[in-house]
mmCIF file of the C-alpha atoms, coordinates in Angstrom:
data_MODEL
# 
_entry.id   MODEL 
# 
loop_
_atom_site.group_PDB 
_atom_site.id 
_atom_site.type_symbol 
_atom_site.label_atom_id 
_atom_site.label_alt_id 
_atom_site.label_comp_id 
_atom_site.label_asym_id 
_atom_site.label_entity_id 
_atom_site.label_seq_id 
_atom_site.pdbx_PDB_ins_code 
_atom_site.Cartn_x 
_atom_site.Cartn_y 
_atom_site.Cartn_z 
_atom_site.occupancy 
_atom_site.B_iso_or_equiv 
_atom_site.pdbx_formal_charge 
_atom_site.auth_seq_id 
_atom_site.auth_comp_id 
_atom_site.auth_asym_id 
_atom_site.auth_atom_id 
_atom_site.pdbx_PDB_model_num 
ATOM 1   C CA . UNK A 1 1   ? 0.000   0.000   0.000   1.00 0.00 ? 1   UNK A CA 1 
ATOM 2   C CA . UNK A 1 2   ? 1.091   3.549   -0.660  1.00 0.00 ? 2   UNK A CA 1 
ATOM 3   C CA . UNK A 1 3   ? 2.450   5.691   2.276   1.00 0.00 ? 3   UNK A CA 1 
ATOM 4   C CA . UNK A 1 4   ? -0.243  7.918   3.788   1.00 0.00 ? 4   UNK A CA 1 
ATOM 5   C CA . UNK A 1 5   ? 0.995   11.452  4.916   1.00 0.00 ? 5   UNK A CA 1 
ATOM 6   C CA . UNK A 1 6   ? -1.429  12.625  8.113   1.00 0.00 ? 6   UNK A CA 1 
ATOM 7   C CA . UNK A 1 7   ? 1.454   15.641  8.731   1.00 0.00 ? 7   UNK A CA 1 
ATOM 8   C CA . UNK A 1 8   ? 1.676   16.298  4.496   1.00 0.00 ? 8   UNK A CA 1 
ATOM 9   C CA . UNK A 1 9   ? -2.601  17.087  4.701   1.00 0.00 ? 9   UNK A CA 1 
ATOM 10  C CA . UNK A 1 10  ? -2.690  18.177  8.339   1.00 0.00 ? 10  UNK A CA 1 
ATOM 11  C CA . UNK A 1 11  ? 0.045   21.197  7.108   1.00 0.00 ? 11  UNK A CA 1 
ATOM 12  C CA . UNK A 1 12  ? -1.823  22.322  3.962   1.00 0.00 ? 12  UNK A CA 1 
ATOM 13  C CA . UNK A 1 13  ? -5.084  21.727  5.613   1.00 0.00 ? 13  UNK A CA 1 
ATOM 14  C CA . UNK A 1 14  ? -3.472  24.938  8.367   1.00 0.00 ? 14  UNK A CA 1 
ATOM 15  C CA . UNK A 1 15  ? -2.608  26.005  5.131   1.00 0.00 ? 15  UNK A CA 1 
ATOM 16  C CA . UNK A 1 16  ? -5.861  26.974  4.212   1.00 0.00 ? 16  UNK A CA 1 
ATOM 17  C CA . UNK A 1 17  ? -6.479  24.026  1.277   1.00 0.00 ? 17  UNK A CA 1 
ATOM 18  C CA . UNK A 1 18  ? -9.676  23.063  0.616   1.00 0.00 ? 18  UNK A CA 1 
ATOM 19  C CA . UNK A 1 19  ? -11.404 20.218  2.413   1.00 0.00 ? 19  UNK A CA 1 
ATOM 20  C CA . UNK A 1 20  ? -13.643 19.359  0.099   1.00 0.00 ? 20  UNK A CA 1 
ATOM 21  C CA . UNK A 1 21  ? -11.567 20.193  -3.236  1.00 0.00 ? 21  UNK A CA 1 
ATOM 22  C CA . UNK A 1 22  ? -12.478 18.328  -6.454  1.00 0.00 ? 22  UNK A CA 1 
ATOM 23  C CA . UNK A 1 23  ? -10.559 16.699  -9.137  1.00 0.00 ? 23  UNK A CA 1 
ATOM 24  C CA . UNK A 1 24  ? -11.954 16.143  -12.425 1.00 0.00 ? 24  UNK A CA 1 
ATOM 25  C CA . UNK A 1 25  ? -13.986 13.682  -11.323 1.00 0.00 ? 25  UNK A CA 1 
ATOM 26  C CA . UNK A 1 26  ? -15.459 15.318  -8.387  1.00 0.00 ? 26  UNK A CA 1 
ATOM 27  C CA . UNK A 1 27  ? -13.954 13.067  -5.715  1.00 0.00 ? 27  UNK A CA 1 
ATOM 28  C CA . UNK A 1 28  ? -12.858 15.081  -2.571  1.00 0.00 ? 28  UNK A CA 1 
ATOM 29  C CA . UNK A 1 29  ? -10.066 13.805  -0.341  1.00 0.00 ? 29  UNK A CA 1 
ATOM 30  C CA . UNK A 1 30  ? -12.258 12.026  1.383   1.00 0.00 ? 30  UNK A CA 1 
ATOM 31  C CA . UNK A 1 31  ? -13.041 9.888   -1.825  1.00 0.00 ? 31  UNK A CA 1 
ATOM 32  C CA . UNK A 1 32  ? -9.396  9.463   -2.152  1.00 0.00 ? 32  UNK A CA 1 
ATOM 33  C CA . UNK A 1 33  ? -8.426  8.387   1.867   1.00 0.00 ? 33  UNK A CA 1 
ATOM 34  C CA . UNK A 1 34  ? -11.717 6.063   1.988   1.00 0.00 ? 34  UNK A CA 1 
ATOM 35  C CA . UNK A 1 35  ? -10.921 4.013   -1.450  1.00 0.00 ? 35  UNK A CA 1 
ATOM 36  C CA . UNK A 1 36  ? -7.093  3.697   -0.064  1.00 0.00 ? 36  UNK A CA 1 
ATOM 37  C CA . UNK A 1 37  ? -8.050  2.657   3.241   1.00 0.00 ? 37  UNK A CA 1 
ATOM 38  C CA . UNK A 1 38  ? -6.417  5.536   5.210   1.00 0.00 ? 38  UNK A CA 1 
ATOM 39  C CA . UNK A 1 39  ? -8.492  5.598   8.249   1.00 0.00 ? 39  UNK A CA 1 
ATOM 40  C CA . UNK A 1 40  ? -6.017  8.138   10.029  1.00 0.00 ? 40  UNK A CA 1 
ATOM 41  C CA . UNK A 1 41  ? -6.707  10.450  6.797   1.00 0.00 ? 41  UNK A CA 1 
ATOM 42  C CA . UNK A 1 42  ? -10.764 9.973   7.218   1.00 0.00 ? 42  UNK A CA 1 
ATOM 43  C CA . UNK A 1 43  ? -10.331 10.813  10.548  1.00 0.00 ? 43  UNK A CA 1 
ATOM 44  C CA . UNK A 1 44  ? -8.187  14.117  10.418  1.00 0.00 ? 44  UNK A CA 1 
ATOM 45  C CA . UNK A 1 45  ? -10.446 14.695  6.987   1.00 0.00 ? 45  UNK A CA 1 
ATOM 46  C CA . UNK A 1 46  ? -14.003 14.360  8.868   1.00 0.00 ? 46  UNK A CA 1 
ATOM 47  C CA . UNK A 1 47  ? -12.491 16.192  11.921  1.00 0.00 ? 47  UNK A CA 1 
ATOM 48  C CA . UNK A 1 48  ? -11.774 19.107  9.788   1.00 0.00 ? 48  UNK A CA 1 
ATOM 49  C CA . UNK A 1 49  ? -15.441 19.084  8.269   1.00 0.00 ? 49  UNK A CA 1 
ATOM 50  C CA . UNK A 1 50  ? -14.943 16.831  5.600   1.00 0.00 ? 50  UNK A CA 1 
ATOM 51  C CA . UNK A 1 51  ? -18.370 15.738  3.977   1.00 0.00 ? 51  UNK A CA 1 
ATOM 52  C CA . UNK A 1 52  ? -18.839 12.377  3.341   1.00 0.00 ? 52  UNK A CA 1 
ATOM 53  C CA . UNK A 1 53  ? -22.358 13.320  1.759   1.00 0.00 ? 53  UNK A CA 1 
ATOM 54  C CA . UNK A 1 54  ? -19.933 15.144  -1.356  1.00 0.00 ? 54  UNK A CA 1 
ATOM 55  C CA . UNK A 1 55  ? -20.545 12.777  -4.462  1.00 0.00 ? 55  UNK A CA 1 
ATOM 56  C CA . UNK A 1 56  ? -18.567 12.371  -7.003  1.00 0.00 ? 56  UNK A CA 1 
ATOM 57  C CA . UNK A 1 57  ? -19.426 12.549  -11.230 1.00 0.00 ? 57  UNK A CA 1 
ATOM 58  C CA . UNK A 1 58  ? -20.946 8.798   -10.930 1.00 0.00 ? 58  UNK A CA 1 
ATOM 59  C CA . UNK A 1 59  ? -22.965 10.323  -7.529  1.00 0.00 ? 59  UNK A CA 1 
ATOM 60  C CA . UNK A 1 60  ? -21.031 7.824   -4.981  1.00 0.00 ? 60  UNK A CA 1 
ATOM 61  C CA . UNK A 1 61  ? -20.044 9.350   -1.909  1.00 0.00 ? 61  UNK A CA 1 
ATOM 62  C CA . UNK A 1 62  ? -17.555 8.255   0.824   1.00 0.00 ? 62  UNK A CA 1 
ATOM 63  C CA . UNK A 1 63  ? -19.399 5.364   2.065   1.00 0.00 ? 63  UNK A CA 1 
ATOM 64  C CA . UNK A 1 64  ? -19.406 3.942   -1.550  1.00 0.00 ? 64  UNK A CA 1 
ATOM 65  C CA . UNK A 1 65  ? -15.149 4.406   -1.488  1.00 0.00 ? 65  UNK A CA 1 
ATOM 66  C CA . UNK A 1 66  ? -14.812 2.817   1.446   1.00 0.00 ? 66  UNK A CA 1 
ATOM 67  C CA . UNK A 1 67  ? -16.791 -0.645  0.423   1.00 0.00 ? 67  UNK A CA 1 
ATOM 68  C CA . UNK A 1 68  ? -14.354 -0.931  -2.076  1.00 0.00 ? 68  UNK A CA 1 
ATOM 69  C CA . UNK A 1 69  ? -11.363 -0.288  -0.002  1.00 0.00 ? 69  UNK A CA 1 
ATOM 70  C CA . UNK A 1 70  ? -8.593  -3.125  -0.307  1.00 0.00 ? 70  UNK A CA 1 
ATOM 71  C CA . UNK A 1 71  ? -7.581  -2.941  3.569   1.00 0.00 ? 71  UNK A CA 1 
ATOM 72  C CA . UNK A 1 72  ? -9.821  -4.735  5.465   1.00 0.00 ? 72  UNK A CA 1 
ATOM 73  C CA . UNK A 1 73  ? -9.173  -3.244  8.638   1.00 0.00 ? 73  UNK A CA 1 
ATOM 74  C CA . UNK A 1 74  ? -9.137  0.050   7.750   1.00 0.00 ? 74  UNK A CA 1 
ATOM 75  C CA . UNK A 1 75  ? -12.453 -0.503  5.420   1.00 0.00 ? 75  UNK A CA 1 
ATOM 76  C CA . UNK A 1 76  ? -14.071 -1.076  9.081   1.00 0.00 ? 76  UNK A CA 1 
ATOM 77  C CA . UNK A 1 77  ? -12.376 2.018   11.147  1.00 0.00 ? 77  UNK A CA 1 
ATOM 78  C CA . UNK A 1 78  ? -13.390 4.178   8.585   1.00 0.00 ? 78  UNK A CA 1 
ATOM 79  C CA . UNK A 1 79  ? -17.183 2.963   8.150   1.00 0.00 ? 79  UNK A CA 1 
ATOM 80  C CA . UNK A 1 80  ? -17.106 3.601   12.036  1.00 0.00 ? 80  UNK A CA 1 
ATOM 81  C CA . UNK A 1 81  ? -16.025 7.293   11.418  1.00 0.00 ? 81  UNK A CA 1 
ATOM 82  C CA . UNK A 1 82  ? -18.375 7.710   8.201   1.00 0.00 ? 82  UNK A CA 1 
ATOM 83  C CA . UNK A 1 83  ? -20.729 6.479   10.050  1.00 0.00 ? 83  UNK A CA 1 
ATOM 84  C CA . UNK A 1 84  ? -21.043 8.532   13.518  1.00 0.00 ? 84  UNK A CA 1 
ATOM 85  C CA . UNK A 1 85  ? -24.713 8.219   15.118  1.00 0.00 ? 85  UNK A CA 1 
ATOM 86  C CA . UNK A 1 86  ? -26.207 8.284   11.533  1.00 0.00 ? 86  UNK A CA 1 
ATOM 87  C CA . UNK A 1 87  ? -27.184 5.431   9.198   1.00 0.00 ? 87  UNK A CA 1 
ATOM 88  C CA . UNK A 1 88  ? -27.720 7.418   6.958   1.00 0.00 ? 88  UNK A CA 1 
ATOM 89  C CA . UNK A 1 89  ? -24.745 6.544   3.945   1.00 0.00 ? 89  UNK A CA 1 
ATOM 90  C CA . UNK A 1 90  ? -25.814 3.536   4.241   1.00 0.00 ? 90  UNK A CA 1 
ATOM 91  C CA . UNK A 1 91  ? -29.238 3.936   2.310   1.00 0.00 ? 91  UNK A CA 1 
ATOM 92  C CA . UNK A 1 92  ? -27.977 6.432   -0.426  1.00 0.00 ? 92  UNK A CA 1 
ATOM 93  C CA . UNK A 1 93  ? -27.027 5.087   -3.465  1.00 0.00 ? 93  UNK A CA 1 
ATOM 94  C CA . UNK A 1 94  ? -24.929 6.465   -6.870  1.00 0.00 ? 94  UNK A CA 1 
ATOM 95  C CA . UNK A 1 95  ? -26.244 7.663   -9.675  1.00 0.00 ? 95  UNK A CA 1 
ATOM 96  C CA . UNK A 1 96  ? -27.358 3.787   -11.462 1.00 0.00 ? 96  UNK A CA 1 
ATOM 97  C CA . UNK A 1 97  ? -28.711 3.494   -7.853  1.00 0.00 ? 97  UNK A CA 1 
ATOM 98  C CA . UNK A 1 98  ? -26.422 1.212   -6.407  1.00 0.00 ? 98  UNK A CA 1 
ATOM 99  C CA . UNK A 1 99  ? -26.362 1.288   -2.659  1.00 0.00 ? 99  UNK A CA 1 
ATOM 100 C CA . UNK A 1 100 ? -22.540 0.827   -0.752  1.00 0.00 ? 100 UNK A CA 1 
ATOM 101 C CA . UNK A 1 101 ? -23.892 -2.780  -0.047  1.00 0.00 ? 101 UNK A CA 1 
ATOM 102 C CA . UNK A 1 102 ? -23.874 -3.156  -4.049  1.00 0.00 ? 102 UNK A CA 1 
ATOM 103 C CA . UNK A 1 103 ? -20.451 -1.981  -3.850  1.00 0.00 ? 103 UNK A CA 1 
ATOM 104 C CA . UNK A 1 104 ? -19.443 -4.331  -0.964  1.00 0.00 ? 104 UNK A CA 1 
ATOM 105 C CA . UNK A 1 105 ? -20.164 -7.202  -2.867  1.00 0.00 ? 105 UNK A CA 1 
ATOM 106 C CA . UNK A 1 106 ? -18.292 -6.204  -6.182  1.00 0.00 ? 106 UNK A CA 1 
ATOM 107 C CA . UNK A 1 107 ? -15.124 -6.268  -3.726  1.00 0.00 ? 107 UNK A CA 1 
ATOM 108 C CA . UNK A 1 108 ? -12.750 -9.016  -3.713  1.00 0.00 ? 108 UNK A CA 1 
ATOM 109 C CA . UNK A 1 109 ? -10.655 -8.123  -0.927  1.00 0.00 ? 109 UNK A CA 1 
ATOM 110 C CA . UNK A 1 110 ? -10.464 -10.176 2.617   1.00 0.00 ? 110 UNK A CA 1 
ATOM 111 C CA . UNK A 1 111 ? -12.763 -7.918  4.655   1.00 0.00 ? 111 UNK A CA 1 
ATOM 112 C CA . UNK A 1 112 ? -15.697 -8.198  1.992   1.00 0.00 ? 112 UNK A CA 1 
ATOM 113 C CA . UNK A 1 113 ? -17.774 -10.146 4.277   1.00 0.00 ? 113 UNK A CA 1 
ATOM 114 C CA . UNK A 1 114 ? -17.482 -8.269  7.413   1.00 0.00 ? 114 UNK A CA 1 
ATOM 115 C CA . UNK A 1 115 ? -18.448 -5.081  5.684   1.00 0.00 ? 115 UNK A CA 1 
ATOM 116 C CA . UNK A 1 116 ? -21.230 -6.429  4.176   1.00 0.00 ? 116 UNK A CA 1 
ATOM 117 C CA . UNK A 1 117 ? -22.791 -7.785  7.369   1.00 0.00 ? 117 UNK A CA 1 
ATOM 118 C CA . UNK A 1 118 ? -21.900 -4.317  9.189   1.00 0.00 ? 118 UNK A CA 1 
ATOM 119 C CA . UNK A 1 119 ? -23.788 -2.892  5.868   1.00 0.00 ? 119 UNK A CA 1 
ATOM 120 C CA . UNK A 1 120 ? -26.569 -4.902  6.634   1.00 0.00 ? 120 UNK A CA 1 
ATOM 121 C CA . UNK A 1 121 ? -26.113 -4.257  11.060  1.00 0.00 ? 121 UNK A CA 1 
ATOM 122 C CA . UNK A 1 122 ? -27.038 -0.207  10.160  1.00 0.00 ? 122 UNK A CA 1 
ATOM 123 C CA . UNK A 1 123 ? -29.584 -1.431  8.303   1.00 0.00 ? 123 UNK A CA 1 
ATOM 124 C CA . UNK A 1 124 ? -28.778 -1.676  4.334   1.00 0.00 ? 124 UNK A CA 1 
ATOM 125 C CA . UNK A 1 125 ? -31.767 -3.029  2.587   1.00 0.00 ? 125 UNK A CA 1 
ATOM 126 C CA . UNK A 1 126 ? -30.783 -6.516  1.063   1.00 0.00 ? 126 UNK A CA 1 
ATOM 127 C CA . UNK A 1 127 ? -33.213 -5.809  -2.008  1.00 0.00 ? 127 UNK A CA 1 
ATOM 128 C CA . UNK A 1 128 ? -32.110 -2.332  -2.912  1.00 0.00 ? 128 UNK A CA 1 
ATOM 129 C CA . UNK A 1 129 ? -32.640 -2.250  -6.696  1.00 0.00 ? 129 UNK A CA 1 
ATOM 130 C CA . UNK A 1 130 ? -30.301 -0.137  -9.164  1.00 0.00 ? 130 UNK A CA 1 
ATOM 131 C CA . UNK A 1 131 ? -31.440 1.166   -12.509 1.00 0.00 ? 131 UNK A CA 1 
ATOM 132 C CA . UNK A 1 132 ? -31.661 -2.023  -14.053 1.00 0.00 ? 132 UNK A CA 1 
ATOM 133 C CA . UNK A 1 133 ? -33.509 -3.817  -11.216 1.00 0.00 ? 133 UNK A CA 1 
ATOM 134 C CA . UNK A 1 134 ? -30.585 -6.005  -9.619  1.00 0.00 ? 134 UNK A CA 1 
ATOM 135 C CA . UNK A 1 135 ? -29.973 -6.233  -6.344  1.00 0.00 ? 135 UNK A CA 1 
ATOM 136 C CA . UNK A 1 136 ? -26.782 -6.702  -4.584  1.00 0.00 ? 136 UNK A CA 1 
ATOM 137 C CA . UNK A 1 137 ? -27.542 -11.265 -4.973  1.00 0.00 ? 137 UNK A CA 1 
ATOM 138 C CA . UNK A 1 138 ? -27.648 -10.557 -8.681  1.00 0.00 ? 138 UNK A CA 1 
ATOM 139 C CA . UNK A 1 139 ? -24.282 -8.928  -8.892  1.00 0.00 ? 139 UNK A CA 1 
ATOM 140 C CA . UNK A 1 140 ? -22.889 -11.494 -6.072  1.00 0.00 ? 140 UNK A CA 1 
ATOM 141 C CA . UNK A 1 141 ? -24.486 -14.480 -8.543  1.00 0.00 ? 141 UNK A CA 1 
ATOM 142 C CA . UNK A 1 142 ? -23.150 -12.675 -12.058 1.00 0.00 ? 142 UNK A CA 1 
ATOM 143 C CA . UNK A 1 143 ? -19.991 -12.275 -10.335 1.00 0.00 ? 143 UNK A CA 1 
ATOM 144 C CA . UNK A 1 144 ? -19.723 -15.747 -8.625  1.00 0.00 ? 144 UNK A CA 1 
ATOM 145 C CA . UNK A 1 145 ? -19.085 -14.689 -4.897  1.00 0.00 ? 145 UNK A CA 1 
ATOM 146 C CA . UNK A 1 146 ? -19.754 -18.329 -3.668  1.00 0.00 ? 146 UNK A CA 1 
ATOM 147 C CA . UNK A 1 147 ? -18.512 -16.436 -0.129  1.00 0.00 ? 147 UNK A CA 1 
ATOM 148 C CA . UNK A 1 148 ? -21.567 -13.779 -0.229  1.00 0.00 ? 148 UNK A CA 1 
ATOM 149 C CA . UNK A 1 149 ? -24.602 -15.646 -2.212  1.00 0.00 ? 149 UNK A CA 1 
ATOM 150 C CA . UNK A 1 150 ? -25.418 -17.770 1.510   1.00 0.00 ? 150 UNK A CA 1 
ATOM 151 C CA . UNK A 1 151 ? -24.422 -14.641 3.588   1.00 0.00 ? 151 UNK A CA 1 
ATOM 152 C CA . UNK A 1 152 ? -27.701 -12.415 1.375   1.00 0.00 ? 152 UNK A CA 1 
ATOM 153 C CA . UNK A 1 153 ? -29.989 -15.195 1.334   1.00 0.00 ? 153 UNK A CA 1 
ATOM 154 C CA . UNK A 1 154 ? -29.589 -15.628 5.010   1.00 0.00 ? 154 UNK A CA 1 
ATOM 155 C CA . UNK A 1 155 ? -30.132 -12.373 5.500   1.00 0.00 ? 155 UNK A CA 1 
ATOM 156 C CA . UNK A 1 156 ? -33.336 -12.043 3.266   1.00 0.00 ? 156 UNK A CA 1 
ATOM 157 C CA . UNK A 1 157 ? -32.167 -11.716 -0.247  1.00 0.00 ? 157 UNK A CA 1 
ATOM 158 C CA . UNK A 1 158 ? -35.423 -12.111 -2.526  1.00 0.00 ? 158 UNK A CA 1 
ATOM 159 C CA . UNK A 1 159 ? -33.583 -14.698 -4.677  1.00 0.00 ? 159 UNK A CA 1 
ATOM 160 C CA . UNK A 1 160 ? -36.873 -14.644 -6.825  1.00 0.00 ? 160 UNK A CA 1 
ATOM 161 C CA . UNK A 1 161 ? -36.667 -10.981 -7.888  1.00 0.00 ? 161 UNK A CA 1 
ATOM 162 C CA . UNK A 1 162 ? -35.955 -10.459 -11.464 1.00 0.00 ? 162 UNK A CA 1 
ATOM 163 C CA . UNK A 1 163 ? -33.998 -7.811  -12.847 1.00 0.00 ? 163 UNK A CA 1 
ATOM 164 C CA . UNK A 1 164 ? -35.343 -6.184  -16.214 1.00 0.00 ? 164 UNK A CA 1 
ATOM 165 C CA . UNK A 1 165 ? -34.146 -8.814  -18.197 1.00 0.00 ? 165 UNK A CA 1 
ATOM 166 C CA . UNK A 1 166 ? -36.449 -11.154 -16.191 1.00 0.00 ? 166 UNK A CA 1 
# 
């Protein structure tokens, strides 16, 4: 993993940089720290009013960065400090309406599982449906996460809903 600076963004941060700049894509630094897994970042980010509601050009927001961090145990610091005393992230999905439980599944990485089952602990709905109807089994099934399909249908995963192809 690449080196993560806390001093580098603390320093311009005094500095008077931006927060919540943009790149061409719209993610903030807060983008950027979730999707590495640099929980120290997300903290001195958030502490300095980062807002993990910003979305990016494809409408994902920290939440959705973080589910598809590589380090596992930094994917679930920073859900801890996305998360506060508000579910809220949880329940807002991107622009093709995927929720960050969509997201969870596409990842590969080790702490997949216990992201999605702290996903679904705040209360992710299991049958959120994107643009095209599929929920987060569909994706697990088209994808063949043999890990996650018995970890959604145990926790309620309509495996008769039908996407719009049927």
């Amino acid at each position: 993993m690449e080196e993560c600076h806390p001093q580098l963004v603390e320093y311009l941060l005094n500095k008077g940089a931006k927060v919540d700049a943009r790149d061409k894509m719209l993610k903030t630094p807060l983008h950027v720290a979730c999707l590495k897994g640099y929980s120290i970042l997300v903290r001195l980010l958030v502490e300095n009013k980062a807002d993990p509601y910003e979305r990016d050009f494809q409408g994902r927001h920290a939440l959705h960065f973080a589910c598809c961090s590589a380090s596992e145990n930094s994917a679930q610091e920073i859900f801890a400090i996305l998360s506060g005393d508000s579910t809220d992230l949880v329940h807002m999905s991107d622009h093709a309406g995927r929720s960050p439980l969509h997201y969870a599944v596409f990842n590969q990485f080790p702490g997949q599982i216990r992201m999605i089952q702290q996903l679904l602990m705040y209360g992710a709905n299991i049958n959120c449906l994107d643009e095209n109807r599929r929920t987060p089994l569909h994706f697990a099934a088209m994808e063949g996460r043999s890990n996650i399909i018995p970890l959604l249908v145990q926790n309620g995963s309509g495996a008769g809903l039908k996407d719009y192809q049927g």
